[in-house]
C-alpha positions as CSV (number, residue, x, y, z in Angstrom):
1,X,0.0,0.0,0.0
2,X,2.2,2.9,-0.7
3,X,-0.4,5.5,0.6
4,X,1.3,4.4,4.1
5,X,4.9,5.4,2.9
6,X,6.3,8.1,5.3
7,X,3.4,7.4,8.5
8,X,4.1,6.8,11.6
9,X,2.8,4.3,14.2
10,X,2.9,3.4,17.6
11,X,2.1,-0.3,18.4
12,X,1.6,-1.4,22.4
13,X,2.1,-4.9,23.4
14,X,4.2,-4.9,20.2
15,X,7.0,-7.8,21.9
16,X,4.8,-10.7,21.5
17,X,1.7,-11.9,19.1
18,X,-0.5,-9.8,17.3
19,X,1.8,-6.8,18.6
20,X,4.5,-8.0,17.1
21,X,2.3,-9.2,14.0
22,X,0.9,-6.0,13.5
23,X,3.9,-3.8,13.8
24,X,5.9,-6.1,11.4
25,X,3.4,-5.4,8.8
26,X,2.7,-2.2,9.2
27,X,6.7,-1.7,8.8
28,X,6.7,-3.7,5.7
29,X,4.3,-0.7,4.3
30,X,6.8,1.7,5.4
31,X,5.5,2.8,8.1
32,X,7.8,3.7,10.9
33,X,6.9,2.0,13.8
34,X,7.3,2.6,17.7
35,X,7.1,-0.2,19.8
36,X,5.5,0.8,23.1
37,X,6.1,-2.3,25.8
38,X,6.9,-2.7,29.4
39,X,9.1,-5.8,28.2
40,X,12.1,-4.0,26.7
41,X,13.8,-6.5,25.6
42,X,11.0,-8.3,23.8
43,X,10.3,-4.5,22.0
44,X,14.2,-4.3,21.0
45,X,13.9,-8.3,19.8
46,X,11.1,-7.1,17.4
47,X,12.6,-4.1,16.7
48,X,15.7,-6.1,15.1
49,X,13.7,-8.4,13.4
50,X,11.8,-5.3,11.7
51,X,15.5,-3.6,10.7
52,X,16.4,-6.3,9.3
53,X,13.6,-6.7,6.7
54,X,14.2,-3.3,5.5
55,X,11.8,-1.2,8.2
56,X,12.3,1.7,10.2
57,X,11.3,0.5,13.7
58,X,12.5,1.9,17.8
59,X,11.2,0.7,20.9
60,X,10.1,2.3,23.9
61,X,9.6,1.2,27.5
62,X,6.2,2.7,29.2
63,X,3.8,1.9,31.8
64,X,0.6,2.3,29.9
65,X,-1.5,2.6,33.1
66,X,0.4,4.9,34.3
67,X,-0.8,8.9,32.4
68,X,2.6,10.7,32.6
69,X,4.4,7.7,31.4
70,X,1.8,7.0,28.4
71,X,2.3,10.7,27.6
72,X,5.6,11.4,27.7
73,X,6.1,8.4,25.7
74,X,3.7,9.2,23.2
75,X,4.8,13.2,23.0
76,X,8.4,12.0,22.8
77,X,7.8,9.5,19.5
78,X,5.6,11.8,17.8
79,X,8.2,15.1,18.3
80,X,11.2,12.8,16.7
81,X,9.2,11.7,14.5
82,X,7.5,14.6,13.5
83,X,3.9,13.2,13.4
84,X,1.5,10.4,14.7
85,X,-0.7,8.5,12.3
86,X,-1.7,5.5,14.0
87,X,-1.9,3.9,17.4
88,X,-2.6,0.2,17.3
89,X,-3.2,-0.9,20.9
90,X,-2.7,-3.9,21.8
91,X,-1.4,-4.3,25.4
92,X,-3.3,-6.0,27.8
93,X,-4.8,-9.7,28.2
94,X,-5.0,-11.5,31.5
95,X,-2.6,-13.9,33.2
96,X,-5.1,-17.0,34.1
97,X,-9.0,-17.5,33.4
98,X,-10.4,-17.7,36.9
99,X,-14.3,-17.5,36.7
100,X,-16.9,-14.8,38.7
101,X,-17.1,-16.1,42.4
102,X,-13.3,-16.9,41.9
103,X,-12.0,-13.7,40.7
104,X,-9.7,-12.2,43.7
105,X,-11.2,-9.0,44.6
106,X,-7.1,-7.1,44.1
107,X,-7.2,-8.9,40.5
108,X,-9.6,-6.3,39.2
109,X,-8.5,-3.2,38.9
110,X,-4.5,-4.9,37.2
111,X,-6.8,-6.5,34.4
112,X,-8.9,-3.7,33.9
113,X,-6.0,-1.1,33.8
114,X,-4.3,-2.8,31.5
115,X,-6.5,-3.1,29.2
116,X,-9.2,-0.2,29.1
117,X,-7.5,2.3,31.1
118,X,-4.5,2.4,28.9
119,X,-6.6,2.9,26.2
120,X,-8.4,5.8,27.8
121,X,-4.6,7.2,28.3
122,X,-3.2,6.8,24.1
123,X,-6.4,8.3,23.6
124,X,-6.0,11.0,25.2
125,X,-2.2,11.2,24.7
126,X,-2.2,10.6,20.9
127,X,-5.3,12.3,19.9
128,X,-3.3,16.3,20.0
129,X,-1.1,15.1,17.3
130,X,-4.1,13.8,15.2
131,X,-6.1,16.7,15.3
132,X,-3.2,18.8,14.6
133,X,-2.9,17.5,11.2
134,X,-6.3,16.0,10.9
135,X,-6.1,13.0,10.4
136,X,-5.2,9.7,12.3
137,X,-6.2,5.9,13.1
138,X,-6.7,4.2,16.5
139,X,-6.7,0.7,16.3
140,X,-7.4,-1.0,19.9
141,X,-7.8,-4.9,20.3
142,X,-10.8,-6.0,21.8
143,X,-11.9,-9.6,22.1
144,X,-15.2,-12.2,21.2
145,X,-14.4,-12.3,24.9
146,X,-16.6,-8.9,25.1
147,X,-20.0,-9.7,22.4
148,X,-20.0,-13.3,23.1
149,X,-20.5,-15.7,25.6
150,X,-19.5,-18.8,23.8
151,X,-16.5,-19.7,25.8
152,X,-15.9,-19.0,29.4
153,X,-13.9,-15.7,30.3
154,X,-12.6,-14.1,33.5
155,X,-14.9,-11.5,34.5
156,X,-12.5,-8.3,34.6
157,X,-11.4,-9.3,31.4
158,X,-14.7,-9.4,29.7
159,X,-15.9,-5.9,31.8
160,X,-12.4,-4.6,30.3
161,X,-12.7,-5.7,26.6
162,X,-16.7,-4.3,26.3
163,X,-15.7,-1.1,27.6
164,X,-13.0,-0.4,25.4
165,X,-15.9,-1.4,22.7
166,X,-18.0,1.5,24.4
167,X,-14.8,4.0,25.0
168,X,-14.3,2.7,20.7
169,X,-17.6,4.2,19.8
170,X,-16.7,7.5,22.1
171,X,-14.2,8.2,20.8
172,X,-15.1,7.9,17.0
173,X,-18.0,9.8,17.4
174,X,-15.3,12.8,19.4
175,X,-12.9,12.6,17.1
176,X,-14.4,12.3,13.4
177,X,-14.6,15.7,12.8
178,X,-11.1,16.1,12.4
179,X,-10.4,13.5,10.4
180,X,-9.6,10.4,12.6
181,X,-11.3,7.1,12.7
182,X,-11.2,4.6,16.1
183,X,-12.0,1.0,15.6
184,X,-11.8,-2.0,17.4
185,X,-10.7,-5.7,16.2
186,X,-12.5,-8.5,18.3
187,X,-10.4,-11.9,17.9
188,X,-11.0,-15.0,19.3
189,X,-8.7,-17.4,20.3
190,X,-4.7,-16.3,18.8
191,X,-2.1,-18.7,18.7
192,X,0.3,-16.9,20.8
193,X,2.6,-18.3,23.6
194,X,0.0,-16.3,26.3
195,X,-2.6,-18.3,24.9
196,X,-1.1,-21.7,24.9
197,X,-0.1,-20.9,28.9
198,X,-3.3,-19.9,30.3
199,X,-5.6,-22.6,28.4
200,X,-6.0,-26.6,29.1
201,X,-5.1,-28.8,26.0
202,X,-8.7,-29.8,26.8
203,X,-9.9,-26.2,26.6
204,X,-8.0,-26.0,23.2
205,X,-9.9,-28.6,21.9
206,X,-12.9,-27.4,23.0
207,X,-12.3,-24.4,21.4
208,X,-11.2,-25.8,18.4
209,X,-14.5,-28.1,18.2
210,X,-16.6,-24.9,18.6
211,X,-15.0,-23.2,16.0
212,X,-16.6,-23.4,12.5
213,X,-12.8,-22.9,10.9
214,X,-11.6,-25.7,13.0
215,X,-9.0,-24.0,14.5
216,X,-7.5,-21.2,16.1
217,X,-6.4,-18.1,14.7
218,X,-2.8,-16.8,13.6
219,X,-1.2,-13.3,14.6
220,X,-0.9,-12.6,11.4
221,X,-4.8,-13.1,10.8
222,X,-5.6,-10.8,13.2
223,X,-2.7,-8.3,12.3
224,X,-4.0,-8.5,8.5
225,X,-7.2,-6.8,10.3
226,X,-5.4,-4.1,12.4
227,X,-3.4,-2.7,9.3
228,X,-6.8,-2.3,7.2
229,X,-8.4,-0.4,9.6
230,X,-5.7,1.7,9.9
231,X,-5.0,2.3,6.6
232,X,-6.0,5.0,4.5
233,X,-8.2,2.7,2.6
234,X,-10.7,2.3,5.7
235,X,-11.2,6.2,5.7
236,X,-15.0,5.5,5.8
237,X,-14.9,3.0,8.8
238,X,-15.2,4.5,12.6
239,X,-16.7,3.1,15.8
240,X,-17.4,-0.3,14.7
241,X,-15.4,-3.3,15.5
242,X,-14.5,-6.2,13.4
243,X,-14.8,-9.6,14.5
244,X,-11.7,-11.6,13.5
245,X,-12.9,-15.3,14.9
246,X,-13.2,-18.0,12.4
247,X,-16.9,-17.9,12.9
248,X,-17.0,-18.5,17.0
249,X,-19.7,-16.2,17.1
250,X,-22.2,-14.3,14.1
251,X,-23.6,-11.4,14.9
């Protein structure tokens, strides 16, 4: 797509998975990508991988649930870089599936910080530079885990994963008229190393069975999503969110 040569990105959770996933491609359209990840050495791994295709990729360390972090971070990138044209957000998750009457009280507000409040923060920390120029692309990863009930979920996961659906729609609705466009991607189950650690071979297979595709999906599935939506060529699509899930669940 050369209509991406000379952008600029930043790409959280970019160490691992669809991170990684997406800001690889996104890089091999000539974007120059920022990796924003509280595992340095993960962001620099990526980073090398990305220079040694041919991209222009850096990596930074922040605490995304932390605002003066998120901020200088995001400031910082977008003044060396001279602009901002997308955020893909993917940082987040939850480290084990532990079910309603289960869930420790103290495991809330972790889960939930990582993943909505963060987004709350590059919101609010990208969106100057976009409406500056007028124009810009926020790309946050949701999950099935927040329109479906098919498979079990932990319950500060799912609260986290609908708002950012809500805080999606927000934020499009705040931020069309200058020219930027905030949309969600709602996988399923990825193939990444988190999912594989968290989930039962049993649960795997279930998932698997309940799947119309058979199987689950590939980083690069879902990061074939993410770079759409923040391409120029999705310029007409805002607030919605695209489900990415092998058919788990039709809506």
């Amino acid at each position: 797509m050369d209509s991406f040569i000379g952008q600029t990105a930043i790409v959280t959770g970019g160490a691992t998975g669809i991170g990684a996933a997406a800001a690889a491609s996104l890089a091999a359209q000539g974007v120059h990508v920022c990796i924003l990840d509280l595992d340095a050495a993960g962001a620099e791994a990526v980073v090398r991988d990305i220079k040694g295709s041919g991209g222009t990729a850096s990596a930074s360390r922040a605490d995304l649930t932390d605002w003066k972090d998120t901020q200088a971070a995001v400031d910082a990138f977008a003044k060396g870089a001279g602009r901002l044209d997308i955020v893909v957000h993917s940082a987040g998750g939850f480290p084990a599936y532990v079910s309603l009457i289960d869930c420790p009280v103290e495991a809330w507000d972790p889960v939930v910080n990582s993943n909505l409040r963060s987004m709350f923060y590059l919101l609010k920390a990208a969106a100057p530079h976009m409406m500056q120029r007028r124009y810009g692309r926020f790309v946050s990863l949701s999950s099935m885990a927040a329109r479906s009930g098919v498979n079990p979920n932990p319950p500060h996961y799912t609260a986290a994963k609908g708002g950012m659906l809500a805080l999606t729609r927000q934020a499009a609705r705040d931020l069309g008229p200058y020219g930027i466009t905030v949309n969600a991607v709602a996988p399923a189950n990825v193939q990444t190393p988190r999912t594989r650690a968290i989930r039962t071979p049993e649960r795997i297979a279930h998932i698997e069975r309940t799947t119309p595709l058979g199987r689950l999906a590939e980083p690069q599935e879902i990061a074939n999503a993410v770079v759409w939506l923040a391409s120029p060529q999705a310029s007409y699509v805002t607030g919605t969110t695209m489900d990415v899930n092998g058919g788990a669940t039709m809506i």
